[in-house]
C-alpha positions in Angstrom: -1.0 4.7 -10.6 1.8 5.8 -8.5 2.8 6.8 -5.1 5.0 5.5 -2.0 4.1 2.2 -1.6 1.9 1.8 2.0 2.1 -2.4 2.6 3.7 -4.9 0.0 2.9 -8.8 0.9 5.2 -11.2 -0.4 5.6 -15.0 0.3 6.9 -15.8 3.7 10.5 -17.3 4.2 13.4 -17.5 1.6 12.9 -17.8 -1.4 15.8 -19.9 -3.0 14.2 -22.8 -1.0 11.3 -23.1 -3.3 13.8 -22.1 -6.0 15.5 -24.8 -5.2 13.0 -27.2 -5.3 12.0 -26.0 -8.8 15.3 -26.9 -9.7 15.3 -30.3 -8.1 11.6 -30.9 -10.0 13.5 -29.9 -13.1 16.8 -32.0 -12.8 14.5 -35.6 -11.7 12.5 -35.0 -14.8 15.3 -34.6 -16.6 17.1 -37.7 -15.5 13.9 -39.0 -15.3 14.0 -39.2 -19.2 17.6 -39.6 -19.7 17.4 -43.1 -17.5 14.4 -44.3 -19.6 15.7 -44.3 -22.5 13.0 -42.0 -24.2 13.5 -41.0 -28.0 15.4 -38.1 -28.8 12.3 -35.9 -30.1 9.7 -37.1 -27.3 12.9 -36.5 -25.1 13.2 -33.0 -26.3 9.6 -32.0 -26.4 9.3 -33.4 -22.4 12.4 -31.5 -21.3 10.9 -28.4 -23.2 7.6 -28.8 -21.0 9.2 -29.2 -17.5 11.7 -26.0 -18.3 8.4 -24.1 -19.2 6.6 -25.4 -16.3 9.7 -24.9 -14.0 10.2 -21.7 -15.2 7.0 -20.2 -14.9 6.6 -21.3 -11.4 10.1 -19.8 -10.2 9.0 -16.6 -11.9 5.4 -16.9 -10.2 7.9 -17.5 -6.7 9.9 -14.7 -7.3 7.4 -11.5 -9.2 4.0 -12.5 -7.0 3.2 -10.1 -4.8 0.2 -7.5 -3.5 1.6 -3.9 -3.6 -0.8 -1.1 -1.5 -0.1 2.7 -2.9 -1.4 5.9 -2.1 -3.0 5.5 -5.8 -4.6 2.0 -5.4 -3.8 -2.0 -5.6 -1.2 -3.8 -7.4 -1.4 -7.6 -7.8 1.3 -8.9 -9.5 1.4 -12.5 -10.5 3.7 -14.9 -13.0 3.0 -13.3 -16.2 0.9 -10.3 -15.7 0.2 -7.5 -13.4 -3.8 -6.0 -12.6 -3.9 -3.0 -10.9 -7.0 -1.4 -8.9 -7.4 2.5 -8.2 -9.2 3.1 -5.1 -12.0 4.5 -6.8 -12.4 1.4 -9.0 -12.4 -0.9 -5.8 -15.6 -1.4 -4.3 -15.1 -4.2 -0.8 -12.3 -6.0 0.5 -13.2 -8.9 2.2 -12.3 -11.3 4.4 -12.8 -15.1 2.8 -12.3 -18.8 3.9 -9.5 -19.9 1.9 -10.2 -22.8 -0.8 -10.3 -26.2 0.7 -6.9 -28.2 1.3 -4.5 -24.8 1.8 -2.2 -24.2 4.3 -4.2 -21.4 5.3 -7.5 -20.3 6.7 -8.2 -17.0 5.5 -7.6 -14.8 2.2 -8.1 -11.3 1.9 -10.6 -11.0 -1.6 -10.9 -7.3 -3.7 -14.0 -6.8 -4.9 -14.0 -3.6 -8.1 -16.8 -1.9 -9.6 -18.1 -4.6 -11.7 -18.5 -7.1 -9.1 -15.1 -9.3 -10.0 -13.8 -10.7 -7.2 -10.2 -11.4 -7.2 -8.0 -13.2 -4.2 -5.2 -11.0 -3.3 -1.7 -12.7 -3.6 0.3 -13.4 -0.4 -2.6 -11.5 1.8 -3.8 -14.5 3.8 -3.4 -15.8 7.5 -0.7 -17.6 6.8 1.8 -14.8 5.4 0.9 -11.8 7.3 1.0 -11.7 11.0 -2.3 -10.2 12.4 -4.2 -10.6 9.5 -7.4 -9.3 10.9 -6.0 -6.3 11.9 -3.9 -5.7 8.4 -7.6 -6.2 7.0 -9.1 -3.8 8.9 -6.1 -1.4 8.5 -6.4 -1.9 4.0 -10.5 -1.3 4.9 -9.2 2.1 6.3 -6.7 3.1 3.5 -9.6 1.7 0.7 -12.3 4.7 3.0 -9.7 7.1 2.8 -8.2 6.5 -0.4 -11.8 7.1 -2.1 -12.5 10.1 0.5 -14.7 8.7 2.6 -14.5 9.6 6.1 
């Protein structure tokens, strides 16, 4: 699936904020077992969970991301990519976002089987008129399968 990329949605605001958080998660659990005294194995195997943890959520900070091509969708997330050619894709929808998040509104993909699958970083909160981007991926999805 190539092609020049149309839109790409990304998390608002710098990044090495939220990096740095991660960091500061990692170093207080860190020094949270240090100070405690905790054995040396349990000590190990704790430190080894928060670096995984850690690490997995500064990667999910820094790969997660919706990509629009002339070819299709591209959702990358932490570990893994999924990618959508237009023919495969059958609604995009607009959806209230899950209860307690900072934002109102998700954009969901729809494919051919019926999965429905919340598109990373395309939401009220990171794009700027989301209603209108919406109706504008609606209009790349119609022509991107040929319809008129």
């Amino acid at each position: 699936m190539g092609g020049d990329i149309i839109r790409q949605y990304r998390r608002r605001g710098p990044a090495w904020r939220a990096l740095g958080a991660v960091v500061l998660l990692f170093a207080a659990g860190v020094g949270e077992v240090l100070l405690n005294g905790v054995p040396f194995w349990p000590a190990v195997a704790l430190v080894t969970v928060l670096l995984m943890a850690d690490g997995w959520l500064a990667l999910a900070l820094l790969r997660s991301r919706t990509v629009v091509r002339s070819g299709g969708i591209i959702s990358y997330g932490a570990l893994r990519s999924r990618r959508w050619a237009w023919h495969d894709i059958r609604d995009l929808r607009v959806e209230d976002a899950p209860a307690g998040s900072s934002f109102r509104f998700v954009a969901c993909l729809y494919d051919s089987a019926g999965r429905r699958t919340v598109l990373p970083f395309v939401n009220d909160r990171c794009v700027t008129d989301f209603h209108a981007e919406t109706e504008f991926l609606r209009g790349v999805l119609a022509s991107g399968r040929g319809v008129a």
